[in-house]
Phi, psi and omega in degrees: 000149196265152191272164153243153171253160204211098189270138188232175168188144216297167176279159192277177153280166185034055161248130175269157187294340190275312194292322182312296209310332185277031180225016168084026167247179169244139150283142187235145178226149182222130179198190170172206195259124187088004177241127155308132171290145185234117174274137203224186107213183188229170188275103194306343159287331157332274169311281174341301171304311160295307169337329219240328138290328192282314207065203188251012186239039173215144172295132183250116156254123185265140191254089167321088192060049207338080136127004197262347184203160158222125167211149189267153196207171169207147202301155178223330159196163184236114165302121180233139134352118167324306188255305177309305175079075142245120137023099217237338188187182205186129182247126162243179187218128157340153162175123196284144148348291225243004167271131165301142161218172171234134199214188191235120201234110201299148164224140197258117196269137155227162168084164160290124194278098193313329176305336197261333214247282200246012177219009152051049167282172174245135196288144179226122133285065197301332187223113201255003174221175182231086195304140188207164193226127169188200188252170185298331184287325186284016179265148169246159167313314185174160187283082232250136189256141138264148198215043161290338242259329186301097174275322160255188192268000199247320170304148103261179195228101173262196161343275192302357171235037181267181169210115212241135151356325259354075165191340166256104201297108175305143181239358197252165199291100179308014177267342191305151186246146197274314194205155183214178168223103171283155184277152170337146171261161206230132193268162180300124171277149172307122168306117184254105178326095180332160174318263182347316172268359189286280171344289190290356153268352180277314190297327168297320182311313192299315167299314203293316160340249255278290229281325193303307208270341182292313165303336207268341205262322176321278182329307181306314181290355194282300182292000000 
């Protein structure tokens, strides 16, 4: 996969993250292994956009003060606002070419399940990412499931049946099921007595009736 670049530019000290964020940039930290942490920020409209292609699985290389230092990295979190879900911070993390790392690669359902579509089942996503071990160049955007292949309520779609790269080492159990489809639930109808037994349960309330008030008149006369 091809890098992107993000032009950056170090933080000031004591500039607080609220003065950034009201002047349009994110404060950013940057750091990994064998490097200095570095305060960084960006222009947030900038980062959005690349974001909004990059994910957290492509390599960025960032341009530092444009052009005194570059270095690759891939986003490791993104902070939102509680209320706004506006963008509050950003972490990168260092990451060498030719070193492996392990990350996680979103998966994306395509296509129509037939189980869903004519036997009017409900689609279960059980796994929505896919742990993986590979270099940094070897990352993808997200995985694509197609999931016409569910015809019934009797298929899955595990692990062992995406079709992941060679070049990206699976980590998650291959038995595991990425999606299925259950069938509707189907609710209980009430049980409705027959005529014949309705009567003849009305007519025992009626003898226990009878039977009730014939001992109270007995007992009375006794006493």
């Amino acid at each position: 996969m091809d890098k992107m670049t993000l032009d950056v530019k170090s933080r000031e000290k004591g500039v607080e993250a609220k003065k950034l964020l009201s002047s349009g940039s994110i404060p950013i930290e940057f750091y990994g292994k064998g490097v200095k942490n570095m305060s960084l920020q960006v222009d947030y409209q900038a980062f959005r956009k690349l974001f909004r292609v990059s994910g957290s699985n492509t390599v960025i290389s960032l341009n530092i003060d444009d052009g005194k230092s570059k270095v690759d990295t891939i986003v490791h979190e993104v902070s939102y606002h509680p209320v706004t879900d506006e963008i509050v911070h950003v972490d990168f993390v260092k990451v060498k070419m030719d070193e492996y790392i392990y990350t996680k690669i979103p998966i994306v359902l395509s296509g129509i399940a037939p189980a869903v579509k004519e036997l009017g089942g409900t689609l279960t996503h059980n796994l929505d990412e896919l742990e993986v071990k590979c270099l940094p160049g070897d990352l993808i955007h997200n995985l694509e499931v197609d999931i016409t292949p569910i015809v019934d309520f009797n298929v899955f779609i595990r692990v062992k049946d995406l079709n992941v790269p060679d070049t990206l080492e699976v980590l998650d159990n291959p038995e595991d099921i990425v999606v299925t489809v259950v069938p509707p639930r189907v609710e209980a109808e009430p049980e409705v007595a027959e005529e014949g037994e309705e009567i003849a349960e009305g007519e025992a309330k009626e003898g226990e009736t009878e039977e009730g008030k014939a001992e109270s008149k007995e007992g009375g006369a006794e006493s």
